[in-house]
N, C-alpha and C positions, 0 to 999 in steps of 0.2 A: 253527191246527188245533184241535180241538174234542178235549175231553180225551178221549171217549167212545173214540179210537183206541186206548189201548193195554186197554180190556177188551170194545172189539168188539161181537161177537156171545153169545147164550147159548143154549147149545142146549135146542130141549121134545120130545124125542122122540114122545110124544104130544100137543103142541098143548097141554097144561094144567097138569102138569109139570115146570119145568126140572132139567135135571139139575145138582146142585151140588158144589166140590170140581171144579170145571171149572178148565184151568193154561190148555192152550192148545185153539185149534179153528181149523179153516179149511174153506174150501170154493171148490172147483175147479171152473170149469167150460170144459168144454173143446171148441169148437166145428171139426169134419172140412169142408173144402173137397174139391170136386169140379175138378179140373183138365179143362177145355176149348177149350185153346188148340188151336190150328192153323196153319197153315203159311201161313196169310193174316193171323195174328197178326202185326204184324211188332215186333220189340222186346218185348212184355211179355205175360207169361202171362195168359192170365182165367181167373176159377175161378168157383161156382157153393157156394152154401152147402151141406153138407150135412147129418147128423147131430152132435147135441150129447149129452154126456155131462157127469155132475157127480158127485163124489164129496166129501163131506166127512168129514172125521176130528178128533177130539177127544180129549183127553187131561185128569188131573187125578186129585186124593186122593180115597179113599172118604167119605164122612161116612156117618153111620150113619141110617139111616132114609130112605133116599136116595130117592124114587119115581121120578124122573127117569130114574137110574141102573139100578133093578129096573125100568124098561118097557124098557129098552135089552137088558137081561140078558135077560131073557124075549123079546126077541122074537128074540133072536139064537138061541138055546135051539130056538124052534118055526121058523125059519126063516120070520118072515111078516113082511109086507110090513109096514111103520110109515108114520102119517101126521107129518110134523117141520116144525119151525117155527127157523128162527134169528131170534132176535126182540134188536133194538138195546139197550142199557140204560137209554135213554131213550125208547123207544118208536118212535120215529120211522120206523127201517128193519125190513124184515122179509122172508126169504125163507121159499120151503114151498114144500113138495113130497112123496112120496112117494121110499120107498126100503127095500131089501134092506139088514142087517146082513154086509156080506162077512168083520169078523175083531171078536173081543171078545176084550178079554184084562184080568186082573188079576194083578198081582204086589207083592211087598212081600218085602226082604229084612230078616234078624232083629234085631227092634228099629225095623223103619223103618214109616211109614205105610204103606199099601197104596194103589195105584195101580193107574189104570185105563185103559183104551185101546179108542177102536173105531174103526171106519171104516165107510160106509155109501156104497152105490152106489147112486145117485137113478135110478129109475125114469118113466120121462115127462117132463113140462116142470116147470123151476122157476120158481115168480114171485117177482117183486119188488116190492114195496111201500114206497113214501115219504111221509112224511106233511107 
């Protein structure tokens, strides 16, 4: 297994960007089946593809001067769509896509770093890219 697995992905909220102080990130994609079977079915259901959805979320410390972080803040703030990039740390993989900020949160108890959390619900198709 290629070491690249335990720091994954990086997220660029804006494509140019990443955000830093990044712990953990993942990203979901979740594909809806249409059931179609019938009564000439015999034994096994059939289903038909239907909509897909994806959401990623992301977690991790503040660092100060963060840009990555302030395009995340800010577009959570104006409620407007971002274009994002989870891009490999080697380069090699890359997903993108478009998406809504659905929760932003910062917190940090007394004495402790300040920590940050969002989540982003992908609007349209996401692609994949290998190189």
């Amino acid at each position: 297994m290629a070491e690249e697995l335990a720091r994954l992905f990086r997220f660029y909220p804006n494509a140019s960007d990443a955000v830093t102080g990044e712990d953990d990130m993942s990203v979901t994609i979740d594909n809806k089946t249409i059931d179609v079977s019938s009564k000439d079915d015999p034994l096994w259901d059939r289903f038909l593809a239907g909509t897909g959805t994806a959401t990623i979320s992301a977690s991790g410390k503040l660092v100060a001067a963060d840009t990555g972080l302030n395009a995340l803040r800010t577009a959570a703030l104006a409620k407007s769509t971002l274009t994002w990039e989870l891009k490999s740390f080697n380069g090699s993989n890359q997903y993108s896509g478009s998406g809504l900020i659905t929760s932003f949160g910062e917190s940090a108890s007394n004495g402790d770093v300040i920590k940050w959390t969002v989540s982003v619900q992908v609007t349209g198709a996401v692609t994949y890219e290998s190189a």
